[in-house]
N, C-alpha and C positions, 0 to 999 in steps of 0.2 A: 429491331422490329420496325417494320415500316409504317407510313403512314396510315393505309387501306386498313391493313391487319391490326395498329393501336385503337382506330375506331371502329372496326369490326369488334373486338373485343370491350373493350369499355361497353358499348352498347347493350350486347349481349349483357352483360354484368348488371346494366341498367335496367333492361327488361326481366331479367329473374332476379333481382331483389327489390323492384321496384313495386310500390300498389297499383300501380299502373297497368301492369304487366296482367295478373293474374290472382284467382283468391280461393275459396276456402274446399275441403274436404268435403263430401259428401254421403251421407247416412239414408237418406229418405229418397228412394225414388223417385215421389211424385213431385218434389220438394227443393232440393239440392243440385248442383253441380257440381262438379269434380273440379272445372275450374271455369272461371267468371270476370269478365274485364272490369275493372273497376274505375271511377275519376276521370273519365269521358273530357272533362272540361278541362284535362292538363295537357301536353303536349306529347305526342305519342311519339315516341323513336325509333324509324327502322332501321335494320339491320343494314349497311348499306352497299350495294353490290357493287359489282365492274358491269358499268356501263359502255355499250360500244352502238355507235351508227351505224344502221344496214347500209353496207356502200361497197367502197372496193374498187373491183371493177365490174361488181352488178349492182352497183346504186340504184336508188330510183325505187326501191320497193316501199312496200307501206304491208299493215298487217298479216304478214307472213304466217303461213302455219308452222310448228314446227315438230319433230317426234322423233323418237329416240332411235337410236343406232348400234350394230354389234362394233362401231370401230372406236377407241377410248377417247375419253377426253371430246366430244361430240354429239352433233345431231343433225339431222335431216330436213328437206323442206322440200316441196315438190312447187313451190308459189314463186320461183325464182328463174321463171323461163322452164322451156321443155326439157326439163333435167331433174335429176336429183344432185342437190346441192347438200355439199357434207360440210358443216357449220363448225367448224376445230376452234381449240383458243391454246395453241403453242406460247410459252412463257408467257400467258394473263393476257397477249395478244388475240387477234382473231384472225380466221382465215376462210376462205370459200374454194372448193373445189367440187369441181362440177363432173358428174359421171352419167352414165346414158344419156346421150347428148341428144336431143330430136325425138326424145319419146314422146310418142305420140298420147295427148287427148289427159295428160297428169295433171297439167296445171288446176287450180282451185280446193283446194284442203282434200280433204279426207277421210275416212273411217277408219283410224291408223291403228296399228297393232304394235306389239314389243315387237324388238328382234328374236325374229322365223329363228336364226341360228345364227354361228359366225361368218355366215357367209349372205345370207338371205333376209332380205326386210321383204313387207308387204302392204299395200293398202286397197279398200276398195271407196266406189267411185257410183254414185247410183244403182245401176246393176251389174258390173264388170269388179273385175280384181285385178290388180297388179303386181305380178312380183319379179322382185329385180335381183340377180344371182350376183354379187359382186364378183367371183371367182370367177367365174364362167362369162364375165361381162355380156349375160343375156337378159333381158327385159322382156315376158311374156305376155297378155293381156287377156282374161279367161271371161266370156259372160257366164253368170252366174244365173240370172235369168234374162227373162226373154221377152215379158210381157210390157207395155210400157205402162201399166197399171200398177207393178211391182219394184221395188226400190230394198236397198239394203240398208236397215237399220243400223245396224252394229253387225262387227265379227271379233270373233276368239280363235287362239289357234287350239287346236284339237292334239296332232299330233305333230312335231315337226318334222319328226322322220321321215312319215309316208307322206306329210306336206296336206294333214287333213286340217282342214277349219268346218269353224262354224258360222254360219251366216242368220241373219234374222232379219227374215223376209217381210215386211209389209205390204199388204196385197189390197189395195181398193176396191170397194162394191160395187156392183154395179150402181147400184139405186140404195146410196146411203143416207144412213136416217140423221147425220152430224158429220162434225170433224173428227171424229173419236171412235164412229161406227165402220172400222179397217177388222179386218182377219190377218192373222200372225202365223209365222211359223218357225220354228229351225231345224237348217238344213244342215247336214253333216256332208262334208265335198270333200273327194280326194282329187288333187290335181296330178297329174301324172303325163310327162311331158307338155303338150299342147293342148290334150283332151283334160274337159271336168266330166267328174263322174259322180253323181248325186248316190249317195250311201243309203241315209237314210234323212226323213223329215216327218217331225212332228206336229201338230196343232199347239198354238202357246196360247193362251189366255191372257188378258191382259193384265201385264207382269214386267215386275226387273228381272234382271238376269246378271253374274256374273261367274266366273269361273276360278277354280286354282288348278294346279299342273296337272289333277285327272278329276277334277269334279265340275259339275254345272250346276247351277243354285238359282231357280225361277222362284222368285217373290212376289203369288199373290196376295197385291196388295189388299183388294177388297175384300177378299176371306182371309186373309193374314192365314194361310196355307204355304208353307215352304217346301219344293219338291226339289230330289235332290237325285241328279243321273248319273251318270258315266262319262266318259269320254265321247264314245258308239252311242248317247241317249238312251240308253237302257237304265230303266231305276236302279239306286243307289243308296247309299247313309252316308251321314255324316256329323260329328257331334253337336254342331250347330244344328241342326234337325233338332234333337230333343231341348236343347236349351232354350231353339226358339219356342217349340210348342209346350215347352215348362211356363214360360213367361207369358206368352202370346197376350194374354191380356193386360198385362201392365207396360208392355214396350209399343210404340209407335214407331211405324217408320218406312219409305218406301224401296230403297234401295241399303245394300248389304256392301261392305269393303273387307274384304277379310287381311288379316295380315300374311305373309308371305310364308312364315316360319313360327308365331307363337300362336299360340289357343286362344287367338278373340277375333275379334269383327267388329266395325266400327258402323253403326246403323243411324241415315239419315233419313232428314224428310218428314222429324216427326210432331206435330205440333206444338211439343214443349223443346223439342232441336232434337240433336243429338246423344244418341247412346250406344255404350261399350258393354258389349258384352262377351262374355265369354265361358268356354267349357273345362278349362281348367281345374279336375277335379280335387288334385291337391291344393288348393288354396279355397276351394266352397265360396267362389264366389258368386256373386247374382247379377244381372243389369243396375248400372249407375247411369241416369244422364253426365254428359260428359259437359258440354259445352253448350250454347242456346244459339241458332239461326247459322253454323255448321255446313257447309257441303263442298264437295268436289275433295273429295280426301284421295291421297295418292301416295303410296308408300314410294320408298328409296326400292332400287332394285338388291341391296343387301338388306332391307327393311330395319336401317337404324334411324330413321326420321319420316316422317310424313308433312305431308303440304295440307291445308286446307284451305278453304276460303271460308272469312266472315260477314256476315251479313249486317253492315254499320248504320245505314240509312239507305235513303231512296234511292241517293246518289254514289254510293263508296261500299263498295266490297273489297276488304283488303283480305290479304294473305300474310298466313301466321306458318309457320314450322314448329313441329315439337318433335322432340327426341322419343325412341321407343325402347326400353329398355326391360329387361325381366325383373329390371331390381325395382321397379314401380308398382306396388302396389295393386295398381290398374293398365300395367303397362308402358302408360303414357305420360310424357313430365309435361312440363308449363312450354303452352306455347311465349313461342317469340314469335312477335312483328317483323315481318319481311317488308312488306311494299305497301302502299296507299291501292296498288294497285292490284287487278285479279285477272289470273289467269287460267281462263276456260281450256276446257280438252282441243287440243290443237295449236294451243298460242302456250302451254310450258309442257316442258320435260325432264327427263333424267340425264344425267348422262353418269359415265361408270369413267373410272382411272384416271382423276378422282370423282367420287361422289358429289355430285353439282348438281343444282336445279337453273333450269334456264326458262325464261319468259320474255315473249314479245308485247311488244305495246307502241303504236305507229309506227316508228320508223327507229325502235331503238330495239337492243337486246339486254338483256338484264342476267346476269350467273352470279349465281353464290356459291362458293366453293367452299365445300364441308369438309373438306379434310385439310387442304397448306392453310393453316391458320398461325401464328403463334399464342402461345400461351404460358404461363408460367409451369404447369409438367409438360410441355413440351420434350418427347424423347423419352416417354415415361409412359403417355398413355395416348390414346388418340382423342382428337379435340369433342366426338363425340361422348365419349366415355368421362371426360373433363366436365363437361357441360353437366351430364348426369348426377357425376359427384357433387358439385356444386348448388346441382337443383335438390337435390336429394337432404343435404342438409337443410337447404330453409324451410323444404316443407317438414324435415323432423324439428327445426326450431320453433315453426308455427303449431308443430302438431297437427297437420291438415294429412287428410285419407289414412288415420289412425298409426301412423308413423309418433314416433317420440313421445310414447305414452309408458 
């Protein structure tokens, strides 16, 4: 066992049997959490990653954006010169390799999306979109609008087949009454070769939004109304709909994370923090606050871990990881401490084969690698599944979330 992976592990062990770490079950809504940092004044232990210098032979950068990619073991950055630069880490190593060389007008972050497909990434850019066909080494650049009073919020993909997205449109007033006083939309775009072609567009209220592989889920927040569409924007259901407006008045929250694959959703934003809820009808269960000051949650793209960031002080939002497993309870086990440090949409991501999360922070990169771990069942089970078991006993030895009763 190496050095990295005896203190990757130890720590871990430290953070889930530690009081440190995490604390008690939760029964009472307005009252409890599912779990709770405790002893502030002891020394916290992260998790500790592979650290590597942005350099090479394209040193020189500083706050890079980064975002995820169909190629394994990787990620993307468009802050690295007129290219898309694909960020690999071959044997725990790093590497940079650079494709569409001289595209024009990419550099400065992004509105980024998952990978379009295995061939296709995308992002957009004020008003324009970009998508780059790795296969076809063709680099396209489509305005989306046109006005310069218009800008593109966020986008979703729609469909990757026919290469539809959704875009969400902010549109300034003429004669506005604040900073807050904009009209909203979202547009359904099919791109098709060099031509965009607007499908359809709706009026949005001022609201979150997010999506899963055929739903879209606008949360407004001041009428705690959840509207729930299609793919095409045409209304829709979804079991979240009723659970939310089961609870609506005991849950807070402005923005919605849904899991990938099991029946919950993770709701932040809400003045007591964070809350898990879910529609899982065999198990009858209700909203729990989960955790308190909560946000930027981002599941794994196989949805066995989620990222989050904490809210410590004025100064420190760290990043915690917890495992997600169906043998919980509530889904979710005890976070572990990753970093001192936090990383916002554009500075971490995922990456696939293996499962890694990666974060920027000045001029360094930071990856934790969730699957080559060692462990004592090593060969037995995966270091995911390891971790669960392990968690899973202290909370049935504390008896915490009605476990060891």
């Amino acid at each position: 066992m190496n050095l990295f992976n005896r203190t990757f592990l130890a720590t871990v062990f430290t953070l889930l049997f530690s009081t440190n770490a995490i604390a008690h079950g939760g029964n009472k809504m307005d009252s409890e959490y599912l779990y709770e940092r405790k002893n502030y004044q002891t020394k916290i232990i992260s998790l500790p990653p592979q650290t590597f210098k942005i350099g090479g032979l394209f040193g020189g950068y500083n706050h890079i954006s980064i975002f995820p990619v169909p190629q394994g073991n990787a990620l993307g950055s468009n802050d690295m010169g007129n290219a898309i630069t694909i960020i690999s880490f071959p044997k725990d190593k790093i590497s940079y390799d650079k494709y569409f060389r001289h595209a024009d007008d990419i550099m400065g972050g992004g509105k980024y999306l998952p990978p379009i497909s295995q061939d296709l990434i995308g992002f957009g850019q004020v008003r324009v979109f970009h998508l780059f066909d790795f296969k076809k080494k063709l680099h396209r650049e489509y305005s989306i609008i046109f006005s310069v009073s218009q800008y593109i919020e966020k986008i979703a993909i729609a469909d990757a087949r026919q290469k539809r997205f959704l875009f969400e449109v902010e549109s300034q007033k003429a004669d506005p009454k604040g900073p807050w006083d904009v009209n909203y939309s979202l547009q359904l775009v099919e791109l098709n070769g060099d031509k965009h072609n607007l499908i359809r567009e709706i009026p949005k209220v001022r609201s979150t939004w997010t999506t899963t592989t055929d739903r879209v889920f606008l949360w407004a927040f001041d009428d705690k109304k959840l509207r729930v569409l299609d793919m095409n924007l045409e209304p829709s259901h979804h079991p979240l709909e009723d659970a939310v407006k089961q609870y609506k008045d005991k849950i807070d929250f402005d923005r919605i994370n849904l899991h990938p694959n099991y029946p919950f959703a993770v709701l932040t934003g809400g003045e007591k923090g964070t809350t898990i809820i879910s529609w899982a009808t065999e198990r009858h269960d209700r909203p729990h606050l989960l955790i308190s000051d909560a946000s930027n949650f981002s599941f794994s793209p196989d949805g066995k871990w989620v990222i989050l960031t904490d809210y410590f002080n004025s100064n420190t939002n760290q990043t915690y990881i917890m495992p997600v497993s169906e043998k919980y309870p509530h889904f979710l086990g005890t976070p572990i401490l990753l970093s001192n440090d936090f990383f916002e949409v554009g500075r971490g991501a995922w990456t696939t084969n293996p499962t890694a999360f990666v974060g920027t922070s000045l001029d360094k990169i930071f990856r934790w690698d969730l699957e080559n771990q060692d462990f004592p069942e090593k060969g037995k089970m995966s270091f995911h599944d390891y971790i669960v078991q392990e968690d899973l006993k202290k909370l049935t030895k504390e008896k915490k979330q009605g476990l060891g009763k």
